[in-house]
C-alpha positions in Angstrom: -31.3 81.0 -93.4 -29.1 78.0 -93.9 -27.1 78.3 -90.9 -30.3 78.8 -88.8 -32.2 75.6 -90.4 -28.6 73.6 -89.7 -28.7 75.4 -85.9 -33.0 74.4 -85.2 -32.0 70.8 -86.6 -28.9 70.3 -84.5 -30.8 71.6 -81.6 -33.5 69.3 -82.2 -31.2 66.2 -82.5 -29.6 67.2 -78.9 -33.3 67.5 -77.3 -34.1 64.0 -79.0 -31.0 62.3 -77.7 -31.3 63.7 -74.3 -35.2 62.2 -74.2 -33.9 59.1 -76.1 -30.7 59.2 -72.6 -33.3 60.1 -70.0 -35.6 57.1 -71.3 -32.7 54.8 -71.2 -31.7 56.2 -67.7 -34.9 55.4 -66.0 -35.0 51.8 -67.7 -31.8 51.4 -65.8 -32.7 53.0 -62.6 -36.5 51.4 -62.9 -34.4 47.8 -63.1 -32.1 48.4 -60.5 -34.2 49.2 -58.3 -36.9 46.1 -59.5 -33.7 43.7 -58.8 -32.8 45.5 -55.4 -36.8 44.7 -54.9 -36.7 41.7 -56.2 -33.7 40.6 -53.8 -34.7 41.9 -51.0 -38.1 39.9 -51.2 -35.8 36.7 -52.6 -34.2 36.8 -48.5 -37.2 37.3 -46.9 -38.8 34.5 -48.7 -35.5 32.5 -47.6 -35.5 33.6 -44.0 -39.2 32.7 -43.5 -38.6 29.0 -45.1 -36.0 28.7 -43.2 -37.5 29.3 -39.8 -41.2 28.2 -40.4 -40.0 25.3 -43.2 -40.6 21.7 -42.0 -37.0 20.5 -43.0 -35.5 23.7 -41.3 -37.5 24.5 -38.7 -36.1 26.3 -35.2 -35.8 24.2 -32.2 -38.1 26.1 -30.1 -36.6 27.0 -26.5 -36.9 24.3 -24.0 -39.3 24.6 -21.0 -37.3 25.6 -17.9 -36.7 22.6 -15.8 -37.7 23.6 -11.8 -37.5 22.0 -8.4 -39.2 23.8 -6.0 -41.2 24.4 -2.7 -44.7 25.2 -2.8 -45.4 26.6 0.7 -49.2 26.8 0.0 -49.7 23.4 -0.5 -47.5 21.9 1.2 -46.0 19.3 -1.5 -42.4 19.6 -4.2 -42.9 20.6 -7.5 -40.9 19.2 -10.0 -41.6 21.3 -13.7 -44.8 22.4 -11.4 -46.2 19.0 -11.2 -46.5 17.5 -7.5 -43.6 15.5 -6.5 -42.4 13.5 -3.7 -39.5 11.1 -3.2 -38.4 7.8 -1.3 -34.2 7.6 -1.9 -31.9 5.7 0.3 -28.1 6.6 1.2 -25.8 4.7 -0.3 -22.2 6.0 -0.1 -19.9 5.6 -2.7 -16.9 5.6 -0.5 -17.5 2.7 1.6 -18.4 0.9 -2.0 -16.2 -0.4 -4.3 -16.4 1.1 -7.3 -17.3 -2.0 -9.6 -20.3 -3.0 -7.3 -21.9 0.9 -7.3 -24.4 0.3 -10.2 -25.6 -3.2 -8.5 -26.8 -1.5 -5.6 -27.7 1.6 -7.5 -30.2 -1.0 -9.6 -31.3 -3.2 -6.5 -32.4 0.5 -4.7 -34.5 1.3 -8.0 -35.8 -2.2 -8.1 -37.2 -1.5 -4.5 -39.3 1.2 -5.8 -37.4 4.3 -4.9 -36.9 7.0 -7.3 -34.0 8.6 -5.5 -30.6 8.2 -4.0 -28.6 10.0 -1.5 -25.0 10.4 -0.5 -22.4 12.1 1.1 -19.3 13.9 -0.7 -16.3 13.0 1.3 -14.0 16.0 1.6 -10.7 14.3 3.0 -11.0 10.9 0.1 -10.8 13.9 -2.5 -8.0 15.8 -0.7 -5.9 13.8 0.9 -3.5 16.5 1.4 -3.5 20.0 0.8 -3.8 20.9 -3.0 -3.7 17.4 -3.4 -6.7 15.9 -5.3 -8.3 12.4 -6.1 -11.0 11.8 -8.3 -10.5 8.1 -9.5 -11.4 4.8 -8.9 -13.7 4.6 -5.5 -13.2 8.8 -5.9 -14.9 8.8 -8.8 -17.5 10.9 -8.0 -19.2 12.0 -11.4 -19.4 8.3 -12.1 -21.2 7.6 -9.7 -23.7 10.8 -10.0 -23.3 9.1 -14.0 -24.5 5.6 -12.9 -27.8 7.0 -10.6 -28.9 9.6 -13.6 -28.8 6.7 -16.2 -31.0 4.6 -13.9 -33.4 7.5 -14.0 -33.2 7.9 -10.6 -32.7 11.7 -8.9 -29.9 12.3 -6.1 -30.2 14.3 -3.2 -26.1 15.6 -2.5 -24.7 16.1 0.4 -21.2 18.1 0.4 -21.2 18.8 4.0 -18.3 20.5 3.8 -18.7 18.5 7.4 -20.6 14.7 6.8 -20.2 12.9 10.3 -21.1 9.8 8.3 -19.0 8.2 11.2 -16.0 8.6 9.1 -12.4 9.9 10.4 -12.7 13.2 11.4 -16.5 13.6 10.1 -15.1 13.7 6.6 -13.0 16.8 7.3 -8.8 16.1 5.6 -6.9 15.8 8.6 -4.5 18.6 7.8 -7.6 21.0 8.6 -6.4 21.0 11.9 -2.5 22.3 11.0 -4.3 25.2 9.2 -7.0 26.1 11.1 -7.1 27.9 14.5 -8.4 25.7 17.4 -12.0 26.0 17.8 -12.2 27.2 14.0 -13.6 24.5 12.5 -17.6 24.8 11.1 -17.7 28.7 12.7 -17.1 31.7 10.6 -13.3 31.4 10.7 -11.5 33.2 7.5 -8.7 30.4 7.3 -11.8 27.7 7.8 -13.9 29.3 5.4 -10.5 29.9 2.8 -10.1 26.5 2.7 -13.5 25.7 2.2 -13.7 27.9 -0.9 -11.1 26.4 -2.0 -12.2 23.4 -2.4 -15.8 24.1 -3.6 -13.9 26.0 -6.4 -12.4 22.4 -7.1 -15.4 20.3 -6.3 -18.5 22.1 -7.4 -17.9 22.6 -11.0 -18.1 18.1 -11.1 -21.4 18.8 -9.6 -23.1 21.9 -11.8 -24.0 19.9 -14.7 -25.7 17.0 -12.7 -27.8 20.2 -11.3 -31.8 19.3 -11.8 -32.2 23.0 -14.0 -28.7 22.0 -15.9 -30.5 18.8 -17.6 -28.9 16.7 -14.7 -30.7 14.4 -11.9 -29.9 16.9 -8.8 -33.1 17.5 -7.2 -31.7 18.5 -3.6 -28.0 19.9 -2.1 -27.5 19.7 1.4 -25.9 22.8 3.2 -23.8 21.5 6.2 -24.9 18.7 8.2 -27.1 18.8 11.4 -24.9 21.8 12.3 -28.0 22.5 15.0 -25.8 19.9 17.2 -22.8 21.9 17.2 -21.9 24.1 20.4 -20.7 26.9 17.8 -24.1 28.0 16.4 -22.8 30.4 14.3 -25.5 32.1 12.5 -23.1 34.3 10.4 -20.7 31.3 9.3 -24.0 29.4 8.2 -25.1 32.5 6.3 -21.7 32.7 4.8 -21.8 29.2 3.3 -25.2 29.2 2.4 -24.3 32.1 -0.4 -21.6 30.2 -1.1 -23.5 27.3 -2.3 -26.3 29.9 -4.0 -22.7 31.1 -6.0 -22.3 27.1 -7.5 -26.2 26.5 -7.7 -27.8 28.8 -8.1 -32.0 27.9 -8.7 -30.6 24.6 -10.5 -31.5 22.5 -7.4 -33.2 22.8 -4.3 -30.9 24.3 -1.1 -31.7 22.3 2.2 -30.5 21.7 5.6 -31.4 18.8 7.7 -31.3 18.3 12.1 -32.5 16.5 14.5 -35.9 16.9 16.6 -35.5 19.6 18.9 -36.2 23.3 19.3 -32.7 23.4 19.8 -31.0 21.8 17.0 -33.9 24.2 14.9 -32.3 27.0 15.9 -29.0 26.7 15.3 -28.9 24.7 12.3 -31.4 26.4 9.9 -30.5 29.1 8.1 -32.8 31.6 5.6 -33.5 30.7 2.3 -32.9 26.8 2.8 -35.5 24.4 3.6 -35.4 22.7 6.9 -35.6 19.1 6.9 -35.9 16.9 9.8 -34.0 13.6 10.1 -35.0 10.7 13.1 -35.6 6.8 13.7 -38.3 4.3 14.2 -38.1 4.4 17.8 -39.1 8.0 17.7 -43.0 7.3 18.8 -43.8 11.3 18.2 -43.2 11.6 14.8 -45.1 14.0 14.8 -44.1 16.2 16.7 -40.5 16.2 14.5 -42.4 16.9 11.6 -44.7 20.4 12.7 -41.5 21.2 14.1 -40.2 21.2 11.1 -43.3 23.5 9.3 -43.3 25.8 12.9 -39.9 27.0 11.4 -40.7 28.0 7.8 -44.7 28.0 7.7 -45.3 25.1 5.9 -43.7 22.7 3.2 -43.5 19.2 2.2 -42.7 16.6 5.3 -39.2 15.3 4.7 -37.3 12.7 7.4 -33.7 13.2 5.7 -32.9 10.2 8.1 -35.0 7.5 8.7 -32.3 4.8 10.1 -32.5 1.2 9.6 -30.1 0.6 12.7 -27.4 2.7 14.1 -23.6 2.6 14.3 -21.6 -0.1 16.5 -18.8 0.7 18.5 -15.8 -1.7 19.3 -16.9 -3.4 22.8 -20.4 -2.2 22.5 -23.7 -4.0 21.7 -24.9 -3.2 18.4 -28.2 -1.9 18.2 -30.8 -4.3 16.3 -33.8 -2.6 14.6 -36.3 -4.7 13.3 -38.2 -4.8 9.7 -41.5 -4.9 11.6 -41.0 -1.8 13.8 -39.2 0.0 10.7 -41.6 -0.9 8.3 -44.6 0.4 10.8 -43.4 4.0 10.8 -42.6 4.2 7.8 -46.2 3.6 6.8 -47.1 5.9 9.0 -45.2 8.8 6.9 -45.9 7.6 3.9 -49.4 7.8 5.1 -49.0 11.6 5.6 -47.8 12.2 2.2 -43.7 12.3 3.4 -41.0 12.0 1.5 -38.6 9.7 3.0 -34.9 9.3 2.7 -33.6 5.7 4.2 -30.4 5.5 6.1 -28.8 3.4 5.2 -30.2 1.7 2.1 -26.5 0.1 1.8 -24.2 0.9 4.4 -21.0 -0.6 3.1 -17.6 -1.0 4.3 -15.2 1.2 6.4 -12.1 -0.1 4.6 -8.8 1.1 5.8 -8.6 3.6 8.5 -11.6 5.7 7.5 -13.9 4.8 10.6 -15.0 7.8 13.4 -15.8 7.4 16.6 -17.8 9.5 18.9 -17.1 11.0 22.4 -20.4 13.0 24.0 -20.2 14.8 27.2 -19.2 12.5 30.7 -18.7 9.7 28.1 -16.0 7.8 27.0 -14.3 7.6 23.4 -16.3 4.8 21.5 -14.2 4.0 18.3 -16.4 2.6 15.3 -16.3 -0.7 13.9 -14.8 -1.5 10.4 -18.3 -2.4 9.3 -21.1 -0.3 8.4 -23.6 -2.9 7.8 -26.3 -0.6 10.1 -28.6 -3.6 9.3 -29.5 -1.8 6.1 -31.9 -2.8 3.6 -28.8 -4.8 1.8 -26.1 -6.1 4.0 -22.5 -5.2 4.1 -22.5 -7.6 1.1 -25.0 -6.2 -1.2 -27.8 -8.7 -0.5 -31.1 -8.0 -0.1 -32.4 -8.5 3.9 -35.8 -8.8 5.1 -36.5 -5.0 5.3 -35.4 -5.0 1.8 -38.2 -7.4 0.3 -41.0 -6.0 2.8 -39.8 -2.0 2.5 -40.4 -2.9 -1.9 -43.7 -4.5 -0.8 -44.8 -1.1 0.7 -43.5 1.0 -2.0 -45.7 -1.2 -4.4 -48.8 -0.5 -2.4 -48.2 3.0 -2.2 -48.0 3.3 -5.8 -44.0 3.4 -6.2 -43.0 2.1 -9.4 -40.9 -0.8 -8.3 -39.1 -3.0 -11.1 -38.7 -6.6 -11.8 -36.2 -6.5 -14.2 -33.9 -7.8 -11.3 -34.3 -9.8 -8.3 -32.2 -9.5 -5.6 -31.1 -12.5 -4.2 -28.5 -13.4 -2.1 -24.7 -13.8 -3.5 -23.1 -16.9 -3.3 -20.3 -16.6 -1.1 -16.4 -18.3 -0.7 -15.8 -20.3 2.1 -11.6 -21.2 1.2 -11.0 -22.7 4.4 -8.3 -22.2 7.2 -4.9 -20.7 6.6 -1.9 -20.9 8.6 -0.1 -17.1 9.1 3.7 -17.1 9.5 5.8 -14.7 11.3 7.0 -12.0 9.2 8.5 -9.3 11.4 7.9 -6.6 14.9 7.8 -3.2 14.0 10.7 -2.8 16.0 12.6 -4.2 13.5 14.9 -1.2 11.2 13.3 -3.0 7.6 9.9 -2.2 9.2 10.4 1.6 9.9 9.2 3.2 6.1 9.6 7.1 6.9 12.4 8.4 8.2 12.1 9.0 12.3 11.7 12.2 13.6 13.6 13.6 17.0 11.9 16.2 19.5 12.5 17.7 22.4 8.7 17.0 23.5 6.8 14.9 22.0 4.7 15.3 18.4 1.3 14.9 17.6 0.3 13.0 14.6 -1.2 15.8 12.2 1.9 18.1 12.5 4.4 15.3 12.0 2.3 14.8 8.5 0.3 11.3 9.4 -2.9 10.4 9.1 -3.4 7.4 10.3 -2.2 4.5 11.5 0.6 4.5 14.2 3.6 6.2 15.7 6.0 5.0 17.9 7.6 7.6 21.0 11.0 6.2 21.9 13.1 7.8 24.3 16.5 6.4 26.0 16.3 6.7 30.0 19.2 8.4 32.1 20.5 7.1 35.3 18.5 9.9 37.3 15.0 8.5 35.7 15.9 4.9 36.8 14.7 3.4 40.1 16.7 0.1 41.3 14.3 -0.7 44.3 10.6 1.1 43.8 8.3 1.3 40.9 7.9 4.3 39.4 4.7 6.1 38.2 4.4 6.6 34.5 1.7 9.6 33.4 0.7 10.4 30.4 -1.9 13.3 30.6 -3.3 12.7 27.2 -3.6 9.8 25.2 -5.0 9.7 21.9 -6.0 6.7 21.2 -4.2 3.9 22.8 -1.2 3.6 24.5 1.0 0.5 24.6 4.2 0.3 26.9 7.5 -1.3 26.5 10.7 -1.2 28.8 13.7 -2.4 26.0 10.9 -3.7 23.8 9.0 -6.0 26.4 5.1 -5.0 26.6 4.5 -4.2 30.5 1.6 -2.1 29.7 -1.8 -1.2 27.5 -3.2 2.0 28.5 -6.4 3.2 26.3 -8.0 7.2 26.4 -10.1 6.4 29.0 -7.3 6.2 31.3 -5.3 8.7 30.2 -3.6 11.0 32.9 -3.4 8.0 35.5 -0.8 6.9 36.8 1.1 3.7 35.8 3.2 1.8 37.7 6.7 0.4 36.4 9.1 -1.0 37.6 12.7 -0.4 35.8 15.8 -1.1 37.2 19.3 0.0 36.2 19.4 -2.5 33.4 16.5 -0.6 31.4 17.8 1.5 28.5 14.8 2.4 26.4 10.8 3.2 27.3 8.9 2.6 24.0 5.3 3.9 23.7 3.3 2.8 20.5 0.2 4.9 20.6 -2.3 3.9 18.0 -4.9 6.4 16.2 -8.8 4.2 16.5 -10.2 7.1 14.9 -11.0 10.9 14.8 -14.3 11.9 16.8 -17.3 12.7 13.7 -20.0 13.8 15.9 -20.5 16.7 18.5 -18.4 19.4 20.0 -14.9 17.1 20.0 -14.2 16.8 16.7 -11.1 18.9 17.0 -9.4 15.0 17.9 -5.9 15.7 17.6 -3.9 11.8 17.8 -0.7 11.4 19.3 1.3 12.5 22.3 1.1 15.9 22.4 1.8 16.9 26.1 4.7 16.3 28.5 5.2 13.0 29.5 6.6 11.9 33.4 8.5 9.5 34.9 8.1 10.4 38.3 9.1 13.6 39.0 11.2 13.7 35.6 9.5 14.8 32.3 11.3 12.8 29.5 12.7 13.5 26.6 14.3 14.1 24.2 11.6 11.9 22.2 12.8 10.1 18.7 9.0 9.5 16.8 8.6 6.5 14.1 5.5 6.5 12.1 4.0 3.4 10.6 0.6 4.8 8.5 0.9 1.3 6.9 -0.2 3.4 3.8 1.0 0.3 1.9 2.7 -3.5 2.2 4.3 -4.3 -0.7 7.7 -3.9 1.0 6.7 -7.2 3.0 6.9 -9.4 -0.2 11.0 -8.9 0.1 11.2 -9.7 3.8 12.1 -13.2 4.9 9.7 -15.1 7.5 11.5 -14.4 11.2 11.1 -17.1 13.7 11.5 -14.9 17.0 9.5 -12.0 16.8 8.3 -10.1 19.3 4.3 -7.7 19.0 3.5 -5.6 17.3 4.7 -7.8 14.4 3.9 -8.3 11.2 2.0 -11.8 9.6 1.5 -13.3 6.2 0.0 -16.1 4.7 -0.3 -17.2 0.6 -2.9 -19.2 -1.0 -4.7 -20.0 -4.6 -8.5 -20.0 -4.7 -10.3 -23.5 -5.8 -9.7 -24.0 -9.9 -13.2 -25.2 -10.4 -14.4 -21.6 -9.7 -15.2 -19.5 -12.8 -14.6 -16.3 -10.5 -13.8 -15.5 -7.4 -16.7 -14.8 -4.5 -17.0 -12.7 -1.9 -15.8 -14.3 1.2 -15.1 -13.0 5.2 -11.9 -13.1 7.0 -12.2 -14.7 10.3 -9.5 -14.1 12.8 -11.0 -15.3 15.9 -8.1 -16.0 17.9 -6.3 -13.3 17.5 -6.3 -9.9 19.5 -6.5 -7.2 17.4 -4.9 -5.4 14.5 -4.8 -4.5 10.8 -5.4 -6.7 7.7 -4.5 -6.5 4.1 -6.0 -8.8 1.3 -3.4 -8.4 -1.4 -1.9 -5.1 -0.7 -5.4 -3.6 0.2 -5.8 -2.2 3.8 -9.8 -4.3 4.3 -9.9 -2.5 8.2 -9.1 -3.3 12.1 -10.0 -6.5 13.1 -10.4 -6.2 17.4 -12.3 -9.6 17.8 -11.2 -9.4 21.9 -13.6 -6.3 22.3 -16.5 -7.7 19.9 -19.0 -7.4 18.8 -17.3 -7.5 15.0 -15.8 -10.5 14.4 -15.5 -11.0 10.6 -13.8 -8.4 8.0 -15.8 -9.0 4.6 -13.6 -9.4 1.4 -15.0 -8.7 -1.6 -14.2 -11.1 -4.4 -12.8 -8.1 -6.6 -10.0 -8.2 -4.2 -9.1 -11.4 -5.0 -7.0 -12.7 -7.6 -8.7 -15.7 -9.4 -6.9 -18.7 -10.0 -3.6 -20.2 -10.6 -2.6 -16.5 -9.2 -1.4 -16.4 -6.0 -3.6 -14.4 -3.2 -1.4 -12.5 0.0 -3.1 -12.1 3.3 -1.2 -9.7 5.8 -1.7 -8.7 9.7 -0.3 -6.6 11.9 -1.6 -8.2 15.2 -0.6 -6.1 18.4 -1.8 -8.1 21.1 -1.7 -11.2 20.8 -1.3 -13.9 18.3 -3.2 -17.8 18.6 -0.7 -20.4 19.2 -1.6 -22.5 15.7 -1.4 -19.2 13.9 -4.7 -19.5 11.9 -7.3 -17.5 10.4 -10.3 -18.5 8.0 -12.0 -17.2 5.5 -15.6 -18.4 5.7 -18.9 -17.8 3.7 -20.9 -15.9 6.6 -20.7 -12.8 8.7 -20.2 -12.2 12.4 -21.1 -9.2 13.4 -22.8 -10.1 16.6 -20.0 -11.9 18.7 -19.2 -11.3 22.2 -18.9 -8.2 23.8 -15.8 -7.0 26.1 -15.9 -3.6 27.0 -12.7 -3.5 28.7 -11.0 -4.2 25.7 
């Protein structure tokens, strides 16, 4: 009975401390999972302060940002609110770069709320693989300097601009690497080289894109391509998608041509919208314009070019648009609800060699002048004109928000007086020959000899059979691009220009005769129409007689740069083409310099450089340009010491002196058979 009372109580103890165990187990468990509960609710407590709290609150997701077409009424909409625009072209590279936010404020001042401009393929590649972005290259400076303005841009990248500039904008070397009649057609080495360079270019652009946050409203595919013989639907296509692979919906794809069925055809392309672009002395405007909505049932009127003026030629009257007849159709479209881009707001400056020229069919080659004033709403200068003050005028009345924080006014400008040029030395000199000649059997065009621009001399020595002791002889060349200029032993007998190419010239050389120099000079590459393809040089057989000469020793002077002059000693004999050069100090009451123009009335024609920099031709014999414009950033205030340098290869004024003065004259007389 003992043992049995000892078993029941130890049983009894075990059952006790198993309930006392399972009592304490589900404490534990019941806490663990409280705390599990508890933490749980502890993060989503945290989580919903943090993304509803006041301190900690999530940016909410920005509203898409849209430019668009509305085909159903007829207008832009920017973030879906009605939009139109009034911008003006201004083109960084015929600017320097210190006076682009200047103009960039005087165009806002005016009441416009955009800018256009072209992208200049051959300033940004030189050379192949070759690339420049700074100083006047500066491209995303400048799209910088119009989107702090709060101003929009409209971008044109071509790949083809016209913009009578060299070779419509295209790098020269296209025409080494691409097939002849390649250029702007569905080409694969064209279209390589244009991928190539949008894979350089576009990336700059993509974050000035309207839907990236930028101030891109518009991008311009091509460039009146409808005036092009190609009309290459597929090669249009092609670089349409092309442009969709950069932008994408970030900004508005467009195309713009003349007025004409024609140009319509050819130059529109799915998917873009089709602007039209015309002048003042169009008197059926109206007819551009449902042209324009014929092709893509409906949209907004746009005149992508509504020109102030026009290009001038060399020898050619310029052509004068005045503010009244400008301002009068302008009205008119504003009147129809248009939106209006003005060509040129600015014009600028075709510094260098960087002028076109233009050559349509049964007309001669018309090489354009150095400036690009276009009697534009601001002068070659920057200052404001009469269109300027009376184009703000209308912009105020149509409810454009013009500014006064500036007023435009006209700069002062430095007239320094006449200077006195001193010999330097010809071309034909060894010092002056930079790049090492190169021989041929026939002669070289400039683009696959590697140049530019500029000049290249074709030498070749004369055998006994090519002399003639008692007749003159006929000299041909059959192709002349641009100018050719003859010498027997270094003595000019000749000056043939395109126009007369493949005519006979008459010599006369005599046994004495060792050497027949021609210095053929490049005016310009053809920017407009089906000629672009404007190869410069000699590039076909040239005869003396019956004899085709040769072998041909080639000397290129691109005149890329003059510093080498500073080490060359004045020559009193010299013989044209030669080099000049003058020194002088501006006035020491001047607190900085001012813009000023060269004048070198007097004086044929030729090149000029304002210390080191290549300021354009000068051809004051053919008119109607006579002054080159100098702006005051090219200067070198004083004490320092200011260099002017010309190469004059005509003809040189007996006193030897130029001036700079404080006025333009781009109006002088006219010789066309300069």
């Amino acid at each position: 009975m003992g043992l049995l009372s000892e078993n029941c109580e130890t049983q009894s103890l075990i059952k006790k401390r198993k309930v006392r165990w399972n009592q304490k187990l589900s404490k534990c468990l019941f806490i663990v999972v409280l705390f599990v509960i508890l933490k749980l609710a502890l993060i989503y407590i945290l989580y919903v302060l943090f993304r509803n709290g006041p301190e900690s609150k999530e940016t909410p997701k920005a509203a898409e940002r849209t430019f668009i077409v509305d085909y159903e009424r007829n207008e832009f909409l920017k973030d879906g609110q009605v939009f139109r625009y009034v911008s003006g072209s201004l083109h960084y590279f015929r600017v320097p770069k210190p006076y682009w936010k200047d103009r960039i404020k005087k165009m806002k001042a005016a009441g416009l709320n955009a800018v256009s401009t072209y992208v200049e393929w051959s300033l940004h590649e030189p050379y192949p693989g070759v690339y420049n972005f700074e100083d006047i290259a500066n491209l995303e400076y400048f799209l910088k300097l119009v989107q702090d303005e709060g101003m929009y841009l409209l971008l044109r990248p071509g790949p083809y601009i016209s913009a009578e500039r060299d070779f419509g904008g295209f790098p020269f070397w296209l025409l080494n690497v691409v097939p002849k009649n390649g250029l702007r057609t569905n080409d694969p080495s064209y279209k390589y080289y244009i991928a190539k360079w949008f894979d350089i270019l576009m990336p700059k652009i993509v974050p000035f894109l309207y839907g990236n946050g930028g101030n891109i409203i518009m991008v311009q595919v091509e460039n009146e391509y409808g005036t092009y013989y190609a009309c290459n639907h597929q090669y249009m296509i092609w670089l349409r998608d092309l442009y969709k692979s950069y932008i994408k919906s970030k900004a508005l794809l467009y195309t713009t041509d003349m007025c004409g069925d024609s140009y319509f055809k050819c130059g529109t392309v799915a998917d873009v919208y089709a602007t039209v672009d015309f002048g003042p002395w169009n008197n059926n405007f109206n007819q551009c314009f449902q042209l324009m909505k014929e092709f893509q049932n409906g949209g907004p009127l746009v005149n992508s070019e509504y020109y102030t003026g026009w290009v001038s030629y060399w020898g050619s009257p310029s052509t004068l648009i005045s503010s009244d007849i400008f301002l009068s159709t302008m009205k008119e479209m504003l009147a129809l609800n248009a939106s209006v881009n003005i060509f040129l707001f600015h014009g600028g400056t075709n510094f260098g060699f960087t002028s076109g020229a233009v050559k349509k069919n049964n007309q001669n080659y018309m090489p354009s002048e150095t400036s690009y004033d276009f009697t534009a709403l601001l002068n070659e200068a920057g200052d404001p004109t009469d269109k300027y003050i009376k184009v703000k005028k209308l912009l105020e009345e149509t409810n454009f928000a013009v500014s006064n924080d500036i007023s435009p006014v006209t700069a002062p400008k430095g007239d320094y007086g006449t200077l006195k040029m001193q010999k330097l030395v010809s071309i034909f000199e060894k010092v002056a020959q930079r790049i090492k000649p190169i021989e041929s059997d026939v002669p070289l065009g400039f683009e696959i000899m590697g140049i530019n621009s500029g000049f290249v001399m074709y030498e070749t020595i004369l055998t006994n059979e090519q002399k003639f002791v008692t007749a003159p002889v006929n000299l041909t060349i059959s192709k002349i691009r641009d100018q050719a200029t003859i010498f027997l032993d270094q003595v000019q007998v000749n000056i043939i220009p395109r126009k007369y190419e493949n005519l006979p010239v008459s010599l006369n050389i005599n046994s004495t005769v060792q050497k027949l120099s021609i210095l053929i000079e490049n005016q310009g590459r053809i920017n407009l129409g089906n000629y672009i393809e404007d190869r410069k040089g000699i590039f076909e057989p040239v005869t003396l007689g019956n004899h085709v000469l040769g072998p041909w020793k080639m000397i290129a002077y691109p005149l890329n740069e003059t510093s080498w002059l500073s080490t060359i000693e004045p020559h009193k004999r010299t013989v044209l083409p030669a080099f000049y050069k003058t020194t002088f100090t501006l006035p020491d009451n001047l607190s900085k310099p001012l813009d000023t123009y060269l004048d070198p009335t007097g004086w044929k024609k030729g090149v000029a450089f304002v210390n080191g920099i290549n300021i354009g031709r000068y051809w004051p014999s053919a008119g109607p340009q006579i002054t080159l414009y100098v702006p005051a950033l090219f200067l070198i205030p004083y004490p320092g010491e200011n260099s002017i340098i010309m190469l004059e290869l005509e003809g040189a004024p007996k006193n030897l002196s130029i001036s700079l003065v404080n006025k333009p004259n781009l109006n002088g007389k006219i010789n066309q058979g300069s």
